[in-house]
C-alpha positions as CSV (number, residue, x, y, z in Angstrom):
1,X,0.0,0.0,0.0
2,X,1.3,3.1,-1.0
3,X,1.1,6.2,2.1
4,X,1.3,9.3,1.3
5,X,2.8,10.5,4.4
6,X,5.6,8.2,3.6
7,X,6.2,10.0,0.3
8,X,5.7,13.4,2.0
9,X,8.6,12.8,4.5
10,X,10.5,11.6,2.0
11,X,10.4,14.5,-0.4
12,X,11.1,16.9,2.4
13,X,14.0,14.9,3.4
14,X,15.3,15.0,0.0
15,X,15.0,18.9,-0.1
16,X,16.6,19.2,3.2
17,X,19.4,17.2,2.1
18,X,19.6,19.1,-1.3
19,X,19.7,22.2,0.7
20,X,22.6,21.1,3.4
21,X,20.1,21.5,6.5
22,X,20.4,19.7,9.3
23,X,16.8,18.4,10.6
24,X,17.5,20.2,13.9
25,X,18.1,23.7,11.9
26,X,14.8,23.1,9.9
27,X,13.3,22.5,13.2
28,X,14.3,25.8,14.7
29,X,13.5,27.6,11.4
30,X,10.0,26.2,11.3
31,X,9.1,26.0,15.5
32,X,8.6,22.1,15.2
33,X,9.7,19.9,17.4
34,X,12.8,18.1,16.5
35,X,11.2,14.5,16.8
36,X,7.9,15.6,15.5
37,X,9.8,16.4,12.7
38,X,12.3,13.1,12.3
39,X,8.8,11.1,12.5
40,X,7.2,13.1,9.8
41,X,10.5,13.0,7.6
42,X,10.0,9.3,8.5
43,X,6.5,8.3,7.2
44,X,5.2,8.0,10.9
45,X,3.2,11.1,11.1
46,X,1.2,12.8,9.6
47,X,2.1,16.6,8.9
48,X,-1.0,19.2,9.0
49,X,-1.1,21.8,6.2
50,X,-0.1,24.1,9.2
51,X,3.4,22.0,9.7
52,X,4.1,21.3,6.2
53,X,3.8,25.6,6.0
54,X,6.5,25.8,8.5
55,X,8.5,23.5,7.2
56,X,8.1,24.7,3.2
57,X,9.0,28.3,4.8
58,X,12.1,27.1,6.4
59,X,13.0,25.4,3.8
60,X,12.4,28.4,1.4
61,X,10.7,26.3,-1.2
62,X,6.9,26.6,-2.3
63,X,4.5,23.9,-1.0
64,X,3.1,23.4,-4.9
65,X,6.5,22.1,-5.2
66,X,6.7,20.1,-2.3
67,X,3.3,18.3,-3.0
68,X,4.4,18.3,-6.9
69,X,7.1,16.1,-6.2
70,X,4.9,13.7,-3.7
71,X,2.7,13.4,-6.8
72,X,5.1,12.7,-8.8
73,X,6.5,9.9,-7.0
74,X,3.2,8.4,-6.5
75,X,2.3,8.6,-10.1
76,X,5.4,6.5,-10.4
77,X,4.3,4.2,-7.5
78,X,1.1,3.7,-8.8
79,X,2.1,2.9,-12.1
80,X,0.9,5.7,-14.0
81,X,2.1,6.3,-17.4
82,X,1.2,9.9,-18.1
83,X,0.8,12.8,-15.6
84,X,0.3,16.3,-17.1
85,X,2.9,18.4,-16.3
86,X,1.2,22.0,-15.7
87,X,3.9,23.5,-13.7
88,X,4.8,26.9,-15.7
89,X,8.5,26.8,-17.2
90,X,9.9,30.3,-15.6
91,X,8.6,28.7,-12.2
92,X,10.7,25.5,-12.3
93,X,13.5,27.8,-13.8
94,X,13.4,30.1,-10.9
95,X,13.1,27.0,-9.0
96,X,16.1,25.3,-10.3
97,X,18.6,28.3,-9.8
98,X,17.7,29.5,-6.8
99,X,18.8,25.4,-5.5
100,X,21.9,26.1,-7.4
101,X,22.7,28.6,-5.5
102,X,22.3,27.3,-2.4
């Protein structure tokens, strides 16, 4: 069975590691418990939309990307062939450098 809170945590580990944060300063950033966090990264909680703000803001990168890539990965999951891809080009430009950067 495929979670999506598994996927979720995943992602924003991935963009945390992409970014060179440690989970204890995306804690801080976001005022979220360090543990709270680890389980969420984890798959073993649940994040409300209020949490997953927090942490997109700490990790200075838009939710619509965050739940883009959750998507994405369960498209893949799931076995689907085709998802439209209806994220505007400048956005995933901007999107792109600003990670290069960091």
């Amino acid at each position: 069975m495929v979670l999506v809170r598994q996927e979720l945590g995943d992602v924003l580990r991935d963009f945390r590691l992409r970014k060179a944060m440690t989970l204890r300063q995306v804690a801080g950033r976001a005022s979220v418990a360090l543990g709270y966090l680890s389980e969420v990264e984890r798959g073993q909680k649940e994040a409300s939309s209020e949490i997953l703000a927090s942490v997109a803001e700490a990790l200075d990168i838009p939710i619509s990307v965050i739940m883009r890539e959750v998507g994405d990965r369960l498209a893949v999951l799931e076995g689907v062939s085709s998802v439209p891809d209806t994220l505007p080009d400048e956005l995933v430009a901007e999107f792109d450098a600003d990670l290069a950067i960091r």
